[in-house]
Every structure is written in structure tokens, then in C-alpha cells.
VOGU-3710 file (C-alpha; in Angstrom, 3 decimals, decimal comma):
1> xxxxxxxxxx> 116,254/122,168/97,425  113,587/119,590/96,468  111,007/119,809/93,840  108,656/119,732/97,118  110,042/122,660/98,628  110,100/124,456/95,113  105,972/123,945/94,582  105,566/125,450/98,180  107,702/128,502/97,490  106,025/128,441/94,342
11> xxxxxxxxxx> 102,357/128,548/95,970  103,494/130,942/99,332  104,201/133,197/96,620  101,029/133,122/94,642  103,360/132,592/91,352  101,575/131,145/88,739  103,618/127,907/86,979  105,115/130,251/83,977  106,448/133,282/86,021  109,516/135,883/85,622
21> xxxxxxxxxx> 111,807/137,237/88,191  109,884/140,667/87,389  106,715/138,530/88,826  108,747/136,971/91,686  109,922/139,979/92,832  106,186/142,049/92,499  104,709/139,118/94,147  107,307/139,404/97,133  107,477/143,077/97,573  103,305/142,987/97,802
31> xxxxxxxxxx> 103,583/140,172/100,866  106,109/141,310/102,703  104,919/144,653/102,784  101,786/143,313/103,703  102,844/140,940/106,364  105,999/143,288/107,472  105,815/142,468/111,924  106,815/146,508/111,362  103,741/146,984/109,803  101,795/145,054/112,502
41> xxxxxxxxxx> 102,032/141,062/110,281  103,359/138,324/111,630  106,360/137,400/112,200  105,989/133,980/111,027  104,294/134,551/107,866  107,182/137,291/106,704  109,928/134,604/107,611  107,791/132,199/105,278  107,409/134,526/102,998  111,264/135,098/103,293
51> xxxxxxxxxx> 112,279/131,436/102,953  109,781/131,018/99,983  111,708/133,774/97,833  114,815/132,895/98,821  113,768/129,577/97,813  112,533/130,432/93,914  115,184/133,010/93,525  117,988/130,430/93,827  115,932/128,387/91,596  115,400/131,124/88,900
61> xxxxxxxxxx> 118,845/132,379/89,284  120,639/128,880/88,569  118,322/128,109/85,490  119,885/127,382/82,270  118,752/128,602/79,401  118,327/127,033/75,792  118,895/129,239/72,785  117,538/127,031/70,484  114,836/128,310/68,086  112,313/125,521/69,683
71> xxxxxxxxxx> 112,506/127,644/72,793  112,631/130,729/71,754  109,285/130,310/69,412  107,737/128,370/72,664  108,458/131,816/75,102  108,001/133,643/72,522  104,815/132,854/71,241  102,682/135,335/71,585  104,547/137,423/69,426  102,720/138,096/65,724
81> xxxxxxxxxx> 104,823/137,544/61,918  105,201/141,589/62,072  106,979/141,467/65,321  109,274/139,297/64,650  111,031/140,363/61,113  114,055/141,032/62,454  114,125/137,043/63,386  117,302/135,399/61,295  117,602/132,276/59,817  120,824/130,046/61,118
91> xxxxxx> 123,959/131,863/59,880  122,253/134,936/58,780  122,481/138,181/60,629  119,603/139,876/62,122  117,774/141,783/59,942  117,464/145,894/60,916
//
């Protein structure tokens, strides 16, 4: 897979540039009912639609993750002080 092939996946599937698999897979589900060829679609545009998911899928699936604190406050962040109490410092356990 290229980068190239990723950003037209990416667009076929009207995925915004910071999406989950939950969004992948509500983003898919709504095309290819729409465009089913039983539901009178296209053929074409379901096999794109196909190739696109199959496409950011394999991406999403082979991502590695970092468990650093950087990344967890940067996906994180929209979470308030409140929420996140239970947050440890390194070598601490969780707080309850």
C-alpha cells in the first residue's frame, strides 16, 4: 500500500484525518448499503467502496501503538482534570 492509495481510501470513505475503526466501519456500512448493485448501486462504486475499506482496515489494523503519556494526553485530550483521577504517575498504581 502507498501513502497515495491510503488518502484515496481515506477520501472514498468520507473519513475525516483523525478517525476510529468504529468510524471506518459506520462510514462503510452507510455506502455499501447505499451503493449495494442488490439494492439497485453500482457495481463499480461498491467494489471501490470495497477496495477502499479493505484498504484502511489493513492500515488501521497493522498500526502500532505508543503508550507513552505524550500520546495518551494527545488522544486523550478532551478529557477534563475530574475525568482523569484515576491517571497514575510512573510506578504508581492506578488510583480507584
Amino acid at each position: 500500500m502507498t501513502y497515495e492509495e491510503l488518502q484515496w481510501a481515506v477520501k472514498t470513505l468520507n473519513l475525516l484525518s483523525k478517525s476510529s475503526m468504529d468510524d471506518l466501519k459506520r462510514e462503510y456500512r452507510e455506502l455499501s448499503l447505499r451503493h449495494h448493485p442488490d439494492r439497485g448501486g453500482d457495481p463499480e462504486e461498491f467494489a471501490r467502496i470495497n477496495k477502499a475499506y479493505t484498504i484502511v482496515k489493513e492500515y488501521m489494523e497493522s498500526f502500532r501503538f505508543i503508550f507513552d503519556e505524550y500520546e495518551f494526553k494527545r488522544q486523550y485530550s478532551f478529557m477534563n482534570h475530574s475525568q482523569s483521577q484515576w491517571l497514575s504517575t510512573e510506578g504508581e498504581e492506578p488510583k480507584k
